[in-house]
N, C-alpha and C positions, 0 to 999 in steps of 0.2 A: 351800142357796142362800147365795151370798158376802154378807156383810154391806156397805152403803154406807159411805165414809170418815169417818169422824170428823169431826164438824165443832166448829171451834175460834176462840175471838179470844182474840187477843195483847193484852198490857198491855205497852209499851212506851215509849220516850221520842221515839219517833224511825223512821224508816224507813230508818236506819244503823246496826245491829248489829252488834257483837263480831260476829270471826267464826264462836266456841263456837257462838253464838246461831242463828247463819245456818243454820252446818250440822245445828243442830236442828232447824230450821221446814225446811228443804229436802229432807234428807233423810225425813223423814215423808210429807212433799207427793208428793216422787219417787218412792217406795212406794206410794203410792196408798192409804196406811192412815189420813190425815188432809186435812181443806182447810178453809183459813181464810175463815172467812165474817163475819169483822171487826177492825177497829183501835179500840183503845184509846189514844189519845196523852196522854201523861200533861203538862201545863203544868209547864215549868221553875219552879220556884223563884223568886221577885228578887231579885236580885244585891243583898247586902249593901252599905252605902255603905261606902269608906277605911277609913272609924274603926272602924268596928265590925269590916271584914275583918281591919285592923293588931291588935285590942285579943283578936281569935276566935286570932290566930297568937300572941301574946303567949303568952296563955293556956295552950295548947297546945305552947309549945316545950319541953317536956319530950318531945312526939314528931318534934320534928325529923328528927331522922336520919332514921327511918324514910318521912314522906311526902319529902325529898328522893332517899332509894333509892328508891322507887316512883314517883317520877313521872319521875326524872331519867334512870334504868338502869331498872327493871322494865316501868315503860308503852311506853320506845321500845323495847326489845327482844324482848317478849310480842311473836309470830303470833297465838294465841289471842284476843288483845283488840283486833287490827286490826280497820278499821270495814269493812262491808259494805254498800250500797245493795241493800236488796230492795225499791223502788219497781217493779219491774216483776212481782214476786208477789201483791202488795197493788195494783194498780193498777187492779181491777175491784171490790174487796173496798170495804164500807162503812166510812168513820173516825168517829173521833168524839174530841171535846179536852175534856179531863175534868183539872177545879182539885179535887185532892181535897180532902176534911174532914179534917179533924184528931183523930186519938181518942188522944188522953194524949199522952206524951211523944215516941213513936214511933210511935204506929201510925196511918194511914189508910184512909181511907172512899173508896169512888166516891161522886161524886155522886149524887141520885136520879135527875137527866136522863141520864145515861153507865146506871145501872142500868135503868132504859127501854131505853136503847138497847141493851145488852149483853142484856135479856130478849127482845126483839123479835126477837132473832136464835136463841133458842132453840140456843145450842153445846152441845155433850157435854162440850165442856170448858177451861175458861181456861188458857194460860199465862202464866206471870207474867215477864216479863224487867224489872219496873221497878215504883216504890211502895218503901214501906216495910214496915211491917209491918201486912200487909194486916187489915182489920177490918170488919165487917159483914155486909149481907146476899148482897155478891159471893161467899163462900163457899157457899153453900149454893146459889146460883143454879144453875151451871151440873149437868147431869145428872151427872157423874165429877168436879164438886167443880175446884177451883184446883188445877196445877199445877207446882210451884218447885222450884227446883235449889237444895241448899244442899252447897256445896263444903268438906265436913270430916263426919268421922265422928261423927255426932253421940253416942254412946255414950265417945268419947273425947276430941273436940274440937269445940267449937263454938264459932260468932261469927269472928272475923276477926283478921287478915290469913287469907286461902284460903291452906291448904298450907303456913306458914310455921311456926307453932309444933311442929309436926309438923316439920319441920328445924331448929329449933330447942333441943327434948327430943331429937335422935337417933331417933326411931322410921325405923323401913323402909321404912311404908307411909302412905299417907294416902287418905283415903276421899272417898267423894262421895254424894250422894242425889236420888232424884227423890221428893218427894213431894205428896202432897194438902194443901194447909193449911186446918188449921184455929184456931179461938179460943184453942187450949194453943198455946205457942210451942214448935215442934221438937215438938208432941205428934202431927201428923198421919198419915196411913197411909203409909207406906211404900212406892213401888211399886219401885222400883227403887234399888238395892246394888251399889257394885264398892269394890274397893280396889288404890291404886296403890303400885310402886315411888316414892320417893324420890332426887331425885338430889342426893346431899348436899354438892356443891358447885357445882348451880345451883337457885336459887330461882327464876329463871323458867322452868327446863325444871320443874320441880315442879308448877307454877299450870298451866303449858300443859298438861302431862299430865292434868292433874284437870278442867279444861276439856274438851277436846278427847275424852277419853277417855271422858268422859257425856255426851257429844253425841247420841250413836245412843240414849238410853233412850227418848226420846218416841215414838221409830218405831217399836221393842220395846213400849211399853206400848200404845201405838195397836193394836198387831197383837196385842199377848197379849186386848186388850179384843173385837175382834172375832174372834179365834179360838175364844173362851169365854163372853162375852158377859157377862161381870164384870171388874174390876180387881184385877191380880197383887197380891200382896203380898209385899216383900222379907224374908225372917228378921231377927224384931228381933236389936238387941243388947243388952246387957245395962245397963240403967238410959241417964241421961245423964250425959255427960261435962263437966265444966269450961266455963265462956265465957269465952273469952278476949277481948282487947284489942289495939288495937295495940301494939305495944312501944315501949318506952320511951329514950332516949338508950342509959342502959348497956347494955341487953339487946341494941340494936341493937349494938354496937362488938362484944359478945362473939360475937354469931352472925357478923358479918363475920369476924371471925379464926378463926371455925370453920370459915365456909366455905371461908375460903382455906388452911385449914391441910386439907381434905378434898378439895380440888381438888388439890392437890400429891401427898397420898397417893395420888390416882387415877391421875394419873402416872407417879407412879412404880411403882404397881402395873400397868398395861396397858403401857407401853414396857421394864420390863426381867424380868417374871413373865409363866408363861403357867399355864395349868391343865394337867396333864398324866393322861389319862385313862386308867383299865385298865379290865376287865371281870373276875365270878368268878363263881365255883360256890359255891351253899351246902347241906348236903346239910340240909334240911327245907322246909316248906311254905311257902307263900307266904303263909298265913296267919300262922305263926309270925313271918317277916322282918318281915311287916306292924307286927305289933305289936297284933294283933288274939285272942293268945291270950295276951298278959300281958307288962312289959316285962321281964323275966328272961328266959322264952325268947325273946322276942325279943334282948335284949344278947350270949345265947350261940348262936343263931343269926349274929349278925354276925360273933362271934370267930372263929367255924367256918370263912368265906370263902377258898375256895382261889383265887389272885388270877392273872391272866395278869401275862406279864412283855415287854410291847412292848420291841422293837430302839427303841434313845438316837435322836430326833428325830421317832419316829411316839407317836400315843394310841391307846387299843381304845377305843371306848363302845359304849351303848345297843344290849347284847346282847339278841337273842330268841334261840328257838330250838327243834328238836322232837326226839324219840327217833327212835332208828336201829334197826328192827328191834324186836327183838325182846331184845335185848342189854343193854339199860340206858345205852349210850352215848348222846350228845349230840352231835348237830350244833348249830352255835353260826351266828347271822350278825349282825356289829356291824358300825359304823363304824369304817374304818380310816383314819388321816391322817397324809399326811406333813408337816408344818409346815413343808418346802421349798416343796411345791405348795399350803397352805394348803385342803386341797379332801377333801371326805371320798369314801371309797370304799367299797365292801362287799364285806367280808371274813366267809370262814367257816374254823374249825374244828373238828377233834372233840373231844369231853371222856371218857373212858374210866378207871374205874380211878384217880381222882385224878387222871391227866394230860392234859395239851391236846397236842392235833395241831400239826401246822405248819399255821400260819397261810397263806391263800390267796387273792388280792383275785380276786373273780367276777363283779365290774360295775362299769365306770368308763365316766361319759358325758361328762367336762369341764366337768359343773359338779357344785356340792357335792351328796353323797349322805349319808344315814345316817337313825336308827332303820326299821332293816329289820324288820316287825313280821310275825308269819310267821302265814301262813295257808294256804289249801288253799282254790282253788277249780274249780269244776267237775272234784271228783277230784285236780287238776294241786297237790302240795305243792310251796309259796315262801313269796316275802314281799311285802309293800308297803312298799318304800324313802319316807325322805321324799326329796321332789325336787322342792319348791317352785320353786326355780329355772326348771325348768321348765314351770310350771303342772299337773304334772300328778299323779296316782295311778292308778299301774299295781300290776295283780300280777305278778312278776317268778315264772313256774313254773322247781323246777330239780329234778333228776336226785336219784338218793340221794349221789352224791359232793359233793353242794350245787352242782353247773354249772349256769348260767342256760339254759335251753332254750325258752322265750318268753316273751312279755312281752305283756298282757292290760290296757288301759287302763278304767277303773272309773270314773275322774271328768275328763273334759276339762277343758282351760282350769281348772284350778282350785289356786289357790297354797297350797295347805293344806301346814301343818307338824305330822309326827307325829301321822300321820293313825292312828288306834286303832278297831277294830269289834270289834262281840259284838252275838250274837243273846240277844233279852230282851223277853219279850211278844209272842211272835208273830210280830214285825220284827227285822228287823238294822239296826244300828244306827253308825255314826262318829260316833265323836268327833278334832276338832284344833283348832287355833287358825291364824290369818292376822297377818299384819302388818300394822295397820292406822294408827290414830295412834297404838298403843301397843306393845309386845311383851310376848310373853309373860304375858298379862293376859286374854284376849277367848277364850270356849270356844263353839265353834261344834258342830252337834250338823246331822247330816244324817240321811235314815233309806229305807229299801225296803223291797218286799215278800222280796229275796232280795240277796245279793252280786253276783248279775248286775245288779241295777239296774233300774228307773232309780230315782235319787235324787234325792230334794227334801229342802232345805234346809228346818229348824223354823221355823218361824215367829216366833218367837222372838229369832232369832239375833242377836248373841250370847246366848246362856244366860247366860252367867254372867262377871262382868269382877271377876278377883281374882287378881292376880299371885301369891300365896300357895298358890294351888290348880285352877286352871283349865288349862296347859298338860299335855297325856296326857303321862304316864311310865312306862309298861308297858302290861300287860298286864289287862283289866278279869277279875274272878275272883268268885267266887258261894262263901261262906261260910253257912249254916243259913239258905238260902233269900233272901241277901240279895244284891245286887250291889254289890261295890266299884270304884271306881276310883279308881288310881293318879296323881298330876299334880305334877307341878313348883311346887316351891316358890323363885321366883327374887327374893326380897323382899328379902336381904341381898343377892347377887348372884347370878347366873346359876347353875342347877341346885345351890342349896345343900341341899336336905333332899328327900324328897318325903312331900305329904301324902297321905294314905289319905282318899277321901271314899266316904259311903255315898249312892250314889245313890236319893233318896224315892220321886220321882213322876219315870217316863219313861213319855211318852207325844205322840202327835203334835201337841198342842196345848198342854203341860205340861212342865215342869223344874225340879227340885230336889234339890241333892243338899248333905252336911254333911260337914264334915273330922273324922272321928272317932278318927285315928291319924296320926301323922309315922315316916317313917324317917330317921333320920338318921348319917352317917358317924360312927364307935366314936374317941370324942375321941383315944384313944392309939392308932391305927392307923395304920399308912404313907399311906394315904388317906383322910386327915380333913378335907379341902377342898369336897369336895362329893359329891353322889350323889343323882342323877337320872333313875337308870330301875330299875323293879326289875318281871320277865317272871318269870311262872308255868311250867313244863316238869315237868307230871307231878306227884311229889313233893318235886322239887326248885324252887330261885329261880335264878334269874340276876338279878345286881346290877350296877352300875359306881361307880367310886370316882377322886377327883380328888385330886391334891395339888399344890400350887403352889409354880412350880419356877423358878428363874433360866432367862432365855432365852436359853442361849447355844448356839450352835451345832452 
């Protein structure tokens, strides 16, 4: 029997919310996995008089620079923090205007009239968009505890500016949290984990990301609570990290000049560099490439890589592929792109004996194609191209000369990228990602009784938001009983490494899985740029490999 929605009050200042906010309370509601059964309006503050406002800025002008970058350039140019009227969400729901108490230096109380009110409604669970550092018996009130988003990794980064000092150090990634608070500060449960790209020469596409890109956990945890009838818990990380401050005049001058000195290199690396992709043969296991039988044989596994050699103005990628017969050869089917047409196609050849066939494009639809992932269904061996473009996942059946011979639609309407399946537990199972407010970050996980369908989407979804390890990269593959999967690691840039994660718990109502190996391109090889798919064939791998190349004609 389906469990009823969640019921929740908001701690708020306001019935105009950032728009993060919005699309956290909306999204939930629109799910049908939460509804808000009250307002908490938190009482502004009073307005300090002149003197005391001039004597607090005085004070404080060692952080100049930074509140005039933030309110002058970050506040007006953030989407993320634009304001939202949910007056018509809340417009049947119960309010209540609550002067908090004061506990030490930071932290606040509800009132005991507001905790009446807040108990009278009996919620599952509070969210907090507003207060300080929340204190008392509002914690423990509601059945699933308080709420809170705190935007930094807490194992590496906490406190504030969101996302800054993390552009600041140079790190890749920067993280986010949803969790439970409690009396320890940053000590509470956990429920939800992602970690984002950095864009190191904008600070507010960074904040956006890290907003925008936790927005969906409330509707994830809503649903993981009623699918299970407990709350998730994210993998800690290891200890906590540093509290930061805002910065300071100098600190501020010298990130400006880094920003702008990372903005210029991004220029001039995306208008006169391209990535130029091949595809290889490596002759051992995929275990071995993994790096899941030790990094020696794995380093002499990569050196092994017999490489294709694309004609000057096309790239080879994200090779699958299966055996011919009985012979030991390889049919091969990658992305082919001519960077005239900017548009990928799929292309096959054979692998025999050390050498590759003539290369042969077997499906062009006029818009982009590529990770053709090969499977066999009902009998019919092909592939399933991605072909997001057109919302869809087909199996493309072909011939033993690799010719397409029909085409078999598995998922309508659906924009999925690098769509991956394996049977595991009785079900079969996809894994891909969507383009949502983020890229390459969001692991969506679908599941049936067979490859004919039909499919429903986890519950869950996104599983897992971690640009580091969440986009598929191959081929999923079963080691002494366990199952791996391969994913994109695009935290420096687009398909730089890929990780190996050992999937824990897959199940219709459960996910988790841990990064327990990286592959990474062989520093002194001709394709030391990148390398982002690595497909299982028997006893062999298929690999692909990037190097960054002048864009000239």
């Amino acid at each position: 029997m389906q469990r009823p929605p969640l019921r929740f009050v908001v701690l708020c200042d306001g019935l105009e919310f950032e728009q993060w906010q919005a699309s956290s309370i909306r999204e939930a509601i629109d799910a049908q996995v939460a509804v808000p059964v009250g307002v908490v309006v938190r009482q502004a503050d009073p307005a300090p008089d002149n003197g005391r406002k001039w004597a607090r800025r005085w004070q404080a002008r060692h952080l100049a620079t930074w509140r005039l970058f933030d309110r002058f350039y970050t506040r007006r140019r953030s989407r993320a923090i634009e304001r939202v009227d949910l007056s018509d969400v809340f417009a049947d729901v119960p309010h209540c205007r609550d002067t908090p108490v004061r506990q030490g230096k930071f932290g606040e109380a509800l009132s005991d009239a507001t905790l009446d009110f807040v108990r009278s409604l009996a919620p599952d669970f509070v969210l907090r968009f507003s207060y300080g550092i929340l204190r008392g018996d509002i914690l423990t009130l509601p059945t699933y505890g308080v709420w809170s988003y705190h935007h930094g990794d807490p194992a590496n980064y906490r406190g504030q500016p969101p996302g800054f000092w993390e552009l600041a150090e140079g790190s890749p990634v920067a993280g986010s949290i949803l969790q439970v608070l409690s009396d320890e500060l940053d000590g509470g449960r956990v429920l939800w984990q992602g970690m984002f790209q950095t864009n190191r020469s904008s600070y507010v596409k960074t904040r956006d990301t890290l907003y925008m890109g936790s927005a969906p956990w409330v509707r994830a945890t809503c649903a993981a609570v009623l699918a299970t009838g407990h709350l998730p818990t994210a993998p800690a990380g290891d200890g906590k990290g540093k509290i930061y401050r805002q910065p300071n005049n100098a600190t501020m001058v010298r990130f400006l000049w880094k920003t702008v000195r990372a903005f210029v290199a991004t220029q001039v690396t995306y208008r006169f560099f391209r990535q130029d992709w091949t595809c290889g043969v490596i002759a051992a296991p995929i275990a071995d490439v993994a790096g899941l039988s030790g990094k020696e044989r794995q380093a002499q596994a990569l050196r092994s890589v017999r490489w294709m050699t694309p004609p000057r103005g096309e790239f080879y990628a994200d090779p699958f592929g299966h055996r011919i017969g009985s012979s030991g050869a390889i049919r091969l089917f990658f992305e082919r792109l001519d960077w005239r047409k900017n548009r990928g196609e799929i292309a096959t050849a054979t692998y025999a004996d050390g050498r590759f066939g003539d290369v042969r494009t077997i499906l062009e639809t006029g818009t982009h194609l590529s990770y053709p992932f090969t499977l066999e269904l009902d009998g019919a061996t092909g592939f399933v191209p991605e072909h997001a473009a057109a919302r869809e996942v087909a199996h493309v059946a072909t011939d033993p000369e690799g010719n397409v011979v029909a085409t078999t639609t598995m998922l309508a309407d659906a924009p999925l990228i690098d769509t991956t399946f394996v049977d595991w537990g009785g079900r079969t199972w996809a894994f891909a990602t969507m383009d949502t407010t983020t890229h390459n970050t969001d692991l969506f996980v679908f599941h049936a009784d067979t490859l004919a369908g039909p499919w429903r989407p986890h519950p869950l979804n996104p599983v897992k938001t971690d640009v580091r390890s969440a986009r598929p990269a191959g081929t999923p593959f079963v080691v002494d009983g366990r199952l791996y999967r391969p994913a994109q690691d695009c935290s420096t840039h687009y398909g730089s490494a890929v990780s190996i994660n050992e999937i824990v718990t897959l199940s219709e109502v459960s996910f988790e899985e841990r990064v327990v190996a990286r592959v990474e391109p062989t520093a002194n090889g001709g394709y030391r740029y990148g390398l982002h798919t690595i497909s299982q064939v028997g006893d062999m791998t298929l690999i692909d490999g990037a190097r960054k190349r002048l864009a000239l004609p």
